[in-house]
Structures are given as C-alpha cells and as structure tokens.
N, C-alpha and C positions, 0 to 999 in steps of 0.2 A: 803351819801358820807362821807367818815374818814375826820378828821381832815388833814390826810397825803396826799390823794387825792386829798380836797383842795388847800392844799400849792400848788400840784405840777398845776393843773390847773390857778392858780391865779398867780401863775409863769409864767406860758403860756401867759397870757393874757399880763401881764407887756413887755413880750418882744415882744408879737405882737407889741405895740403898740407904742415901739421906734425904731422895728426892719422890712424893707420889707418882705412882705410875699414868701417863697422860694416856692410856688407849683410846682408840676412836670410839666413840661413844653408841654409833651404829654401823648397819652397813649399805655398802652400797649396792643400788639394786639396777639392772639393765632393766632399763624400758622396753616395753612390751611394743612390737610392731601392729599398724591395726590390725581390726578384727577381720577385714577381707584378706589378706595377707601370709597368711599361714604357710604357703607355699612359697610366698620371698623370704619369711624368717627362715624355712630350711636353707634357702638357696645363698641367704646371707650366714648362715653357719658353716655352710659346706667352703664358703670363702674365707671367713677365719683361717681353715687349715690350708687352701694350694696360695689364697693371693698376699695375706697377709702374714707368712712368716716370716719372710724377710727381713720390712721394717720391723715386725716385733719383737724382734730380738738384737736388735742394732742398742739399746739400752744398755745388754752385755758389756758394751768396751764403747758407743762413741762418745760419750762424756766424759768418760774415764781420760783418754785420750788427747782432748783438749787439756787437762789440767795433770797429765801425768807419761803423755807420749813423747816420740822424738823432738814436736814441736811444741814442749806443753810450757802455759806460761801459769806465773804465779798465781797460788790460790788466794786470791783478795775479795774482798766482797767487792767489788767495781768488776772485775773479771767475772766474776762469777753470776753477778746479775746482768754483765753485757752478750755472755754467751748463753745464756737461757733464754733472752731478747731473741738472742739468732736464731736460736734452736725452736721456741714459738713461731717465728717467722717464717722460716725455711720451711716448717710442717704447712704452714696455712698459706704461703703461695705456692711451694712447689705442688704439694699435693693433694692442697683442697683444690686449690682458686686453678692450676695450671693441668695435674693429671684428671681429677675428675670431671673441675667443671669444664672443660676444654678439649681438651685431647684426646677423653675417652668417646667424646660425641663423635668423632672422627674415625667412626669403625669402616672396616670393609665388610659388609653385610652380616655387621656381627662379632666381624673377628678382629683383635688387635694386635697390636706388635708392631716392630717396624718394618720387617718385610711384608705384612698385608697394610701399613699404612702407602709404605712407596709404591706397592701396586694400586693403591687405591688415587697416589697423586699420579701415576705414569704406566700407561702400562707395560707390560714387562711380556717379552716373547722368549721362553727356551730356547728356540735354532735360529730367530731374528733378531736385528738390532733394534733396540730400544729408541722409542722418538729421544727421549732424554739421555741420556747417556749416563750423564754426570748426576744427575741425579739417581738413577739406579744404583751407581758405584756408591754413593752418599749412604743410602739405604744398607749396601753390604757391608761397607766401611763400619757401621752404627754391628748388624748382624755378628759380624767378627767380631767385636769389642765386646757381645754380651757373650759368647763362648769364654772370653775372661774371665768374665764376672760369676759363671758358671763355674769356673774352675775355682775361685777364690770365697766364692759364699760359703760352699760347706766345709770350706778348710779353715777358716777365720769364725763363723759361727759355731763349730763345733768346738775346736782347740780355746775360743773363750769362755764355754759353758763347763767345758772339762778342767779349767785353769780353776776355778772354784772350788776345786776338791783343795787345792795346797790352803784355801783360807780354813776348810774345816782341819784339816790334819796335815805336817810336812810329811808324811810320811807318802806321799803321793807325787811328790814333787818330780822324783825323779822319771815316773811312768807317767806322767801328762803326755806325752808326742804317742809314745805306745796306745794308750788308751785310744785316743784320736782316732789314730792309725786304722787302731781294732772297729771303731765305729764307724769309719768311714766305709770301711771294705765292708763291711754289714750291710751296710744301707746300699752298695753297691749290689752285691751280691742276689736282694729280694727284690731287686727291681726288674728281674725277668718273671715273677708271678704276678705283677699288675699291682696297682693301689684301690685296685675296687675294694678289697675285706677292707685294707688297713686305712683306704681313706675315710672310713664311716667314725674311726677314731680322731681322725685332725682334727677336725670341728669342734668337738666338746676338749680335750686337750688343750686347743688355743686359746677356749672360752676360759678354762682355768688359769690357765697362763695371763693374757689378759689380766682379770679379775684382781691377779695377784700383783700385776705390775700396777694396775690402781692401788690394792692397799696397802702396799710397801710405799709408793708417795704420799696416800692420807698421811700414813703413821708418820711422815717427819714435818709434811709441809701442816700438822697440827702443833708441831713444838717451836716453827716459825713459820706464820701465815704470812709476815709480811715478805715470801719470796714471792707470793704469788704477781707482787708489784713489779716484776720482770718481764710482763706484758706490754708495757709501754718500750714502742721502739725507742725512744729517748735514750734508754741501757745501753742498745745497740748503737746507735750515734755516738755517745759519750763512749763507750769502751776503742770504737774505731779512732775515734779524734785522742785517747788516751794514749794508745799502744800504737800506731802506727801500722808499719809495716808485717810488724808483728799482730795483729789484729787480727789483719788481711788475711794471715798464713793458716787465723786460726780456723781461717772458713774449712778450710782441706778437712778436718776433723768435725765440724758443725753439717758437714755435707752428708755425712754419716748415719746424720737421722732419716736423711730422705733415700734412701740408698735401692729400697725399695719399691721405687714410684714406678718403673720400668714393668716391675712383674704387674702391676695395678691394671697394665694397659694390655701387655701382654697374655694373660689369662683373662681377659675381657669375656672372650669366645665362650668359657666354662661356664660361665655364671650369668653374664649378663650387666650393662654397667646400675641398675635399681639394686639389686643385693650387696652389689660390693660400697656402693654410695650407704645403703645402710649399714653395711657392717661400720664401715669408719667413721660416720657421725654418731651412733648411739653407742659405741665400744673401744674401738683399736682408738680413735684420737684421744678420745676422753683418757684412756687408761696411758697412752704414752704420753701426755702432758703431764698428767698427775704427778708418771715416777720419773720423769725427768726432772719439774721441780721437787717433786720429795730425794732426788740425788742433790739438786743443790741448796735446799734445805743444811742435807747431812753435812756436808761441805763447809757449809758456815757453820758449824757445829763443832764438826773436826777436820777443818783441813788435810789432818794426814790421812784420811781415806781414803782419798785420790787412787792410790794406787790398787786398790780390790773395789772401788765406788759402791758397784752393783752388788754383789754379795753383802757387803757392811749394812747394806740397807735393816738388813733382816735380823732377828734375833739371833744369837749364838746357836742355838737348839736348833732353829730352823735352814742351817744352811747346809750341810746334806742334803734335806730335802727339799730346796732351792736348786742345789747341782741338777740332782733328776732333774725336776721340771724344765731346766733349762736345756741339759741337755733332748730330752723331747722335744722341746719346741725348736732346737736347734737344726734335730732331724730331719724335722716336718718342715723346717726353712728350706731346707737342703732338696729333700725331696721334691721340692717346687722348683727351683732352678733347674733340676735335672729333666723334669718332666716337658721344662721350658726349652731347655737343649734340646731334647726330643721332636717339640715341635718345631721349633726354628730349623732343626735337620729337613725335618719331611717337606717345610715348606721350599727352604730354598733348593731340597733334592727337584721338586716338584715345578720349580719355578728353572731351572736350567741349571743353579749353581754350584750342584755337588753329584757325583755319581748316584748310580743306584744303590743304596745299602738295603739291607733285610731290614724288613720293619715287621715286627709283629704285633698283632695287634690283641692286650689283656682283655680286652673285655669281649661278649657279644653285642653287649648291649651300646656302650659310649663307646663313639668314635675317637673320641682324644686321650683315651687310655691306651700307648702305646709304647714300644721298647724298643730302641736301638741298639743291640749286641755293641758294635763297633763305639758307637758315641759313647755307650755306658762306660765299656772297657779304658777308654781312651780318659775321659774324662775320670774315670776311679785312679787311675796310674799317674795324671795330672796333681789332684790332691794330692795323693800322697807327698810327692814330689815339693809339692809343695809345704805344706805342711813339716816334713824333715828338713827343708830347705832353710824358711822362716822363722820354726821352730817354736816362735811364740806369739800371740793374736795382734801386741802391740808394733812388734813388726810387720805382719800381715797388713794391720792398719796402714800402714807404710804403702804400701802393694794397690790398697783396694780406693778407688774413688775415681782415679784417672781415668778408668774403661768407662763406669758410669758417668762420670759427668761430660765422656765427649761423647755418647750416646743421646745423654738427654737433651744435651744443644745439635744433633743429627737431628732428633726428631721433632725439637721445635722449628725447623729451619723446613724440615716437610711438611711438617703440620701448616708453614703458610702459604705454604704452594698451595696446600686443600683449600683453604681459606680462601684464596684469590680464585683459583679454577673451580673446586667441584659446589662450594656455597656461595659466590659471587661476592664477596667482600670487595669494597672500594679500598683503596690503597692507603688510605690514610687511617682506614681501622685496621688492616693489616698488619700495618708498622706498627700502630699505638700497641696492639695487642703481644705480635709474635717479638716486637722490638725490646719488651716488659721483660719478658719471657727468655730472651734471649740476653738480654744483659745477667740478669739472675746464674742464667748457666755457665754464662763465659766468665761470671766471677767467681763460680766454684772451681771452673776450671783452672783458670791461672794459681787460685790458691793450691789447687792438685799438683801444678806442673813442678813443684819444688820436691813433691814425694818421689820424683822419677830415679834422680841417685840412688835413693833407701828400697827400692822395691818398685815402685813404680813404670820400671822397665819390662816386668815381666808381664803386666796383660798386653803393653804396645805390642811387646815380638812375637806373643800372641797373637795377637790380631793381627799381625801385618804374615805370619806363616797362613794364619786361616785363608785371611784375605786373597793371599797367592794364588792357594788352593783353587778360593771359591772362581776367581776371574781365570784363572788357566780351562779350569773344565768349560766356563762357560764360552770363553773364547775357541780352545778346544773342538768342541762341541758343535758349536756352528761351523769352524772350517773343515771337519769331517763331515758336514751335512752337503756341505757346498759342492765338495768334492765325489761326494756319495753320486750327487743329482745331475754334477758334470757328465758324470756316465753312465746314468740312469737311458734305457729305453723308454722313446715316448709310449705311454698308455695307448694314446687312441690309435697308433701303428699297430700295437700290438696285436688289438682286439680287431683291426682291419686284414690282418693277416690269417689271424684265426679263422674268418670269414671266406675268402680266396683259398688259402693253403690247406685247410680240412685238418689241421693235426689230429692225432687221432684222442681221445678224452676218453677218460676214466670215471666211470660209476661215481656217483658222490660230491662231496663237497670240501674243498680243503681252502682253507685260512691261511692268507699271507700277508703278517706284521710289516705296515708299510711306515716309515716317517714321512716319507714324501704321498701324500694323495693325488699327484696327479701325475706322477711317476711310474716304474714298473719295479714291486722289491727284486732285487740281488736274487733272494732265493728262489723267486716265481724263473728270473730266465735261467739261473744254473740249475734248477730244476727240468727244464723244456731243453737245457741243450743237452745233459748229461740221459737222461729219461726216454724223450722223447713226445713224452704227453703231458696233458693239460688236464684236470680234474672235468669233469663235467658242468660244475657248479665251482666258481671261482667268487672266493669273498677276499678282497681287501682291506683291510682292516690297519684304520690310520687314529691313534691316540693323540688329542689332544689335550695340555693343560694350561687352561685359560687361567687369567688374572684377578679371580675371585673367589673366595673356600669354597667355597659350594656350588654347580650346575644342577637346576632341578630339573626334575625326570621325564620332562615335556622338551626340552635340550640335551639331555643326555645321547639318543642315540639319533642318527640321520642315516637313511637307506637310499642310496641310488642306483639304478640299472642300468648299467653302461650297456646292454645287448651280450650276447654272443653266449651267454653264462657268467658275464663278468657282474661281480657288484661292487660298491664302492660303499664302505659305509665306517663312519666317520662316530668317533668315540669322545664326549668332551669329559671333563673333572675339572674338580676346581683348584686350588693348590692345596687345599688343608685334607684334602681325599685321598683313598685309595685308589690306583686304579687296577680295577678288578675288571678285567675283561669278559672273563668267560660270562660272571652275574651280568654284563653288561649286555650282552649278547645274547642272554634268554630273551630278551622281549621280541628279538625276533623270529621266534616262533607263532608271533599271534601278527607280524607284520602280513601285508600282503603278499609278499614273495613268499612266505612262510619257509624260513629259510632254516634247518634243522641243525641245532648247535651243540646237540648231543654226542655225536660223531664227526667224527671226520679228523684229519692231522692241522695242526696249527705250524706254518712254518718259519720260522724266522732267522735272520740272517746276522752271523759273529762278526761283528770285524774286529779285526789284528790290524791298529794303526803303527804306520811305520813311521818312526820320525825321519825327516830327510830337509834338503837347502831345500825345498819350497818356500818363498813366501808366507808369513803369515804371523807365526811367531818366531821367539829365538827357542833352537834346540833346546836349552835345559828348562823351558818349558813344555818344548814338545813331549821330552822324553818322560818328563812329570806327569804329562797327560797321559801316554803311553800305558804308566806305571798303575794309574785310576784306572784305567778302562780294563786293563786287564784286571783287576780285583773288583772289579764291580760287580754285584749282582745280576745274574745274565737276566734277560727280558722274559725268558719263562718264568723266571721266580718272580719278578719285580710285576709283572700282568697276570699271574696267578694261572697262569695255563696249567692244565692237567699235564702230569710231566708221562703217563704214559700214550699223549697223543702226540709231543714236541716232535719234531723233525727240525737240526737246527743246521744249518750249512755256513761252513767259513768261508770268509772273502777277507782280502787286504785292500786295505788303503794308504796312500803314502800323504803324507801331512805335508 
C-alpha cells in the first residue's frame, strides 16, 4: 500500500473513531420483471455476464483517470461535479438514448455488430463487387478497429483489477504484470472447451458485481447527498467554460464509461435487444451511476484518492475481497470480447474478408458458441504484448478509446444510410437524429486524438495491419475468381458433348465443389482429361454466402437437372452460419432426383496462386495473398466433407 493510501486509510480510521458510523440504513433490492416474463429475467441475466462486462468494469480506472491520469486535472469540487455531469450524460445519450434506443433496432434479422449492420445498409458479395464500395470499406475500417479493442480490453481490465492487490498489501507490487500475464494465458488457454459450463456462472457473478458497485456508491453518496446535484448539465457547461481546452481533453477519459456500447449492439444476436434493455434499466445503469457518484462523493471527502479511487471506496477489510471480485468480472469482460473476436472472425471469414480458418464449434446445442485456434492464439500473444509493453492500466488508458470511438462514429454514419434506405426517414430527420449522434462521437473523438503519442498508436497500426489483411484477401479473392472463370469450360458445351461424344461413365455419383455455377470445376475437366470418365451421376455443387446470418431451410438447398447426369445444385448460408455441406445435402435424398449422398467422392480443386506483373494489385500484396491462401483451411475442412471420401486435385493460377 503507497504512503498516500495510507494517509487516506488512517484518515478513515481517526474519524471512525470520534465520529458515528453512517452505514446504509437498508438495502437495496432489484426489481422483479413481470410475472409473464420469467424467461426474459433469465435471458436478461445471461446478459449481465457476455454484454455487459465491459462497461461494468470501466469503474476500475475511468474516473480514476480524469482526476489522476496523463491528462488528469485538479481535484476541486467545480471539476469534479462538471465531470460527473459528463459522465451522467455520456451514459444516457451514448447508451440509453443512442445504442439501445436507436441503433439496436437497426438489426440484421436479429444480428448485430457492424459487419451485419453494413450488410444490412449494402449488400456485400464475396467474389463480386459491392454496389457501395465505400461504404463496405467504412464497415471494415470500423471491423479492424474493434480487433483493437479486443486486444486492449482484457489487457487494461485485467491489469486494473489486479493493480488492487498493491492498495491491500505492497508486497505484490512488484508481480502485478506477472500475475496479469498468468491470468490472461488462463483465460486464453480454456477457451478451446467452450463457455457453455462456465457461462451459467457470468450471470449471477455480474449480478454480484453489480449489486456491489451500487453499494459502495450508497455508502459515500450517503455521507454527501448533495453530489447527487451533478445531474444538472449546467456542471458540465460551467466546468467546460471554466477549464477550456483542458475540459475538452477531459472528454478522452469521460469516454471511458461508455466504452462498452459497441458489445451492447454487437452480442445483440445472443440475447435479443428486450433482455439487454432490461438488464440496463433495472441493474447495470442504476448500479454504475450510484458508484460513479459514490467515487465522487469520496473525492470531495479526500481528494488524495484519486489515485486507487475504486478500491478506496471500500473498507480496509474488504479490499482483497474486492480484488477477487474484480478480477472476476474483469475475466468475464474479457471473455466477451473474445468471444466477439470470434464472431467478427466468422463473419467477415463468411462475408469474403479473411481466409478460411478452423472454427470449432463448443456447443451442440448454441450456434454462437465457437473457437477460433488461430484468432485465440493471436489475440492471447497480443495482450501479453501488450500488457508488458504498457505495463500499467493508467497507461493502457492512454492506448484505449481512439479504436472505440472511431468505431462508434463508423457506425453512426451507417446506421443513417439505414435510416434513409431500409426505414424511409426524410432527410431532415436523418440529419436532426444521426447529426446529434454524430457530433457526440466526433467530440469524443478529437478528445482521443491527443492520446495518439502516449499509446494511442498502437490500435491505429492495428487496424490499419488488419485492415490490409482484410481488403488484400477480398481483393485477392475475386481476381483469382475472375481468373479461375477466364478459363473455365462452358457448362452447357460440356454436357453437349457428353451427349454426342458418349464418354464412357462410371457407376455412381461424384460431387464437384464449384465457385462458379455456371462454369465447369478445374477438377471435373482434370478429371475427364487425366481419367478419361465421367461419373454416372454428376452433382455440382456451388456454396453460397448471402448477406444475412441466417437462410431458412425452405432457401437453403435448390436442385437443378441440367440432362445428361449432370445436376446443379446450389447451397445458400447466411454469414453468421456454418457451412456444412454434407448436413446440407441430406435433404436430397427425399428430393425428386433422389439423389444419394451417402457415397460417393467429393471433389475439389487446390489452387497454388502464383503472384506475377498481371494487373490487379501491387506484388507485396499479391504475395500476402499468396501467403493466406496457402495457410488457409482447405475447403474439405472448412465444408465439413468426410475426409475419407475427398479427392482433391491441384491447379495454378497466376494472379
């Protein structure tokens, strides 16, 4: 424990001991949802622990941080009731008035996030070009940036939960980064067994958590009631006209409460936007007002607490067992961004933007319980990185805001393309609405863009390496398509010749993975020329992945009889799905071809792109692409073919 922490405990104690103890008198109790309801109370618990960790633990350090970081200004009571003004404020337009009432209505069939928002303003083709361009890049741009944020949440929530052990004892001081370290590779490590057992624990955990961030503010905002008069934006007027430029700056650290608005919209799809509306209004707001003004209660109390804020709240006795709980919920923050990583992976894998990686998937039952090996690994080696890097939460602080808040002015700027196209909004609500909205962001933002020296470089190059990544495969991607179908043979010659010519056909039925459907695959003609036969029964088989999470099962499969033995049959998914081919392809055993998908070889075809001066991009991105395609997950793994029926033949292509 500092010297300063001392004083102010030894403080404490002096006044206990000439002064009655003021404890809260009762307590406080969470309201009961109605009585038809019982199945949204669960489903708003089970959002306590993935949507709401994030913001719940921003308590940890972003107060702290206005009044004790890089950019911290005097503890005065003018300060300190104009940044509680901000800090009420920011909570009830960013994320009552803008993510819930607003932004979350703005689902794609359910699903949120910004890559199913920008498919839901534009659609988005894998091997074709987007009507919008620019605005699909807008969308990626925003994508990349929350991989930052990914990397910086569990390294900054963790390392300030674990920074609490030095107020209980210094004897820990020197293993704060170690400890982190050890916790982060933990939580790394169990996310190849799934969060079905351990997520039945977030819920009630948060709820504790919670409960407790309410009555650490009772307990100070009852020894001065009058902060609670820091509801009047008037505070925030007068502190901005007081302090100037320096005011401005404090926004970068006031931004910190809302930090978590992004996962609110993003895990939308899990819950549903009714359960997460209820969690926030009868729990998560109530409890993070409380102990935000019971932080600045303590402050005008003892201004030298600034620098432990959060911790100081609590009794001497009680702050060990403060660290646990924080560290818990710091976990369970963690675990949610990763889980979010995860999905953003599969989406934009699914949507054209990133190769094929393994995705496993924990559960039988929930679709959105899943594990990226490569994203985990990457992302655990990141934290660390970071973490030893920064070293300490107040630096990190430093680091983190700048990805988020040019995310959240990304997604307000899509969210009024929705407004204008897919709800018909006239232009002059548009503006009033996304205009509100958008000043809000870009003044968090510029207050961010000063943290760019101290740290705030590291989610830009971030994202701007992702970003690379993601527009090289997709660009990529299509000009090996293009190139594929330049010297593709036409289909309907094909099956004209088979007619005429009589090749000779073999018993059965074999499966050839097509991209192009109205093409002929690579491996069907290096088949027939190396061979010399043709299966009996010829199925082609063309996956597509359309611009919505979900295709239901009246769209999922389409059967066509080209003649001769040939079939065309055409596979949709949506972007938040698997595509499982083979389960896809049972149902046509009950079609009228009755086509048997038990046996038979699945064939499909490797390419080895060669980068070369063709047109299209510059070499050191060809050879980038190159470099994805050869580690990517081959198309047997990634369509779930039975690997003892694959037949897979190499071809080249030069880029």
């Amino acid at each position: 424990m500092s010297t300063q922490d001392k004083n102010v405990r030894a403080k404490r104690r002096a006044a206990a001991d000439t002064e009655e103890s003021t404890g809260p008198k009762g307590h406080t109790h969470l309201h009961g949802t109605p009585a038809s309801g019982r199945y949204l109370a669960t489903l708003a618990l089970g959002a306590l622990g993935v949507v709401y960790g994030d913001i719940g633990t921003s308590p940890l350090y972003a107060l702290r941080e206005a009044f004790h970081g890089p950019h911290a200004i005097p503890v005065t009571p003018l300060n300190i009731y104009g940044v509680l003004s901000l800090v009420f404020w920011s909570l009830i337009i960013v994320i009552t008035i803008k993510y819930i009432g607003f932004i979350m209505r703005a689902d794609n069939r359910g699903e949120g996030g910004i890559m199913a928002l920008t498919a839901f303003a534009t659609p988005i083709r894998p091997l074709l070009p987007s009507p919008r361009r620019w605005l699909v890049l807008l969308g990626v741009i925003g994508a990349a940036l929350l991989y930052g944020d990914g990397v910086i949440t569990p390294a900054i929530s963790v390392l300030s939960a674990v920074e609490g052990l030095k107020v209980a004892t210094p004897l820990f001081t020197p293993y704060v980064e170690l400890i982190t370290v050890a916790i982060i590779v933990g939580l790394f490590l169990i996310q190849s067994r799934g969060t079905g057992r351990i997520g039945r624990l977030f819920g009630p955990i948060m709820l504790v958590w919670f409960c407790t961030l309410a009555l650490l503010g009772v307990l100070h905002i009852a020894q001065n009631p009058a902060i609670l008069l820091a509801v009047n934006p008037i505070h925030a007027a007068t502190f901005f006209a007081t302090d100037g430029l320096q005011g401005f700056l404090v926004l970068g650290t006031v931004f910190l409460v809302v930090t978590g608005g992004e996962a609110l919209y993003a895990d939308m799809g899990h819950f549903g936007r009714k359960p997460i509306m209820l969690a926030w209004f009868t729990l998560v707001l109530p409890a993070l007002l409380l102990n935000y003004f019971g932080q600045g209660a303590l402050l005008l109390a003892e201004p030298e607490a600034a620098e432990n804020l959060f911790y100081l709240m609590a009794p001497e006795w009680a702050t060990l067992p403060l660290v646990i709980l924080s560290t818990l919920a710091t976990i369970i923050a963690s675990q949610a961004l990763i889980s979010g990583a995860f999905s953003i992976t599969m989406q934009a894998q699914n949507l054209g933007f990133l190769p094929r990686l393994r995705i496993v998937h924990t559960s039988a039952t929930e679709f959105g319980q899943i594990y990226i090996p490569f994203v985990n690994w990457l992302l655990m080696g990141s934290c660390i990185v970071v973490v030893l890097g920064f070293q300490t939460s107040s630096n990190l602080a430093a680091a983190y805001g700048i990805a988020v808040t040019s995310t959240m002015a990304i997604t307000t700027i899509i969210f009024g393309i929705v407004t204008r196209e897919r709800w018909g909004w006239g232009w002059p609500r548009v503006v009033a609405l996304v205009g509100s909205f958008l000043i809000v962001d870009l003044a968090f933002l510029g207050a961010n863009v000063v943290k760019i020296p101290q740290g705030g470089w590291f989610p830009i190059v971030a994202a701007i390496v992702i970003f690379t990544v993601m527009t090289t495969w997709k660009r990529g991607s299509r000009l090996v398509n293009q190139r594929e179908q330049s010297l593709e043979q036409d289909l309907p010659s094909l099956i004209d010749r088979c007619s005429t010519a009589l090749p000779h056909r073999a018993p059965g039925t074999a499966f050839f993975m097509s991209a192009n459907p109205n093409g002929v695959p690579d491996a069907l003609v290096i088949n027939y020329q190396y061979n010399g036969v043709i299966a009996e029964r010829v199925v082609l088989v063309t996956v597509l992945i359309e611009d919505v999470p979900h295709v239901g099962d009246s769209r999922r499969v389409q059967v066509e009889g080209l003649g001769q033995g040939f079939y065309k049959v055409t596979l949709r998914f949506g972007f938040m799905e698997e595509a499982n081919v083979p389960a896809a392809l049972a149902s046509l055993k009950d079609a009228p071809e009755a086509i048997d998908t038990d046996s038979g070889p699945f064939f499909i075809s490797r390419t080895k792109v060669i980068p070369s001066d063709f047109p299209g991009m510059a070499l050191w991105r060809e050879q980038l692409y190159a470099v994805m395609q050869r580690n990517a997950v081959s198309a047997a793994d990634f369509f779930r073919l039975p690997p003892t029926r694959v037949v897979e033949i190499g071809t080249g292509v030069e880029m």
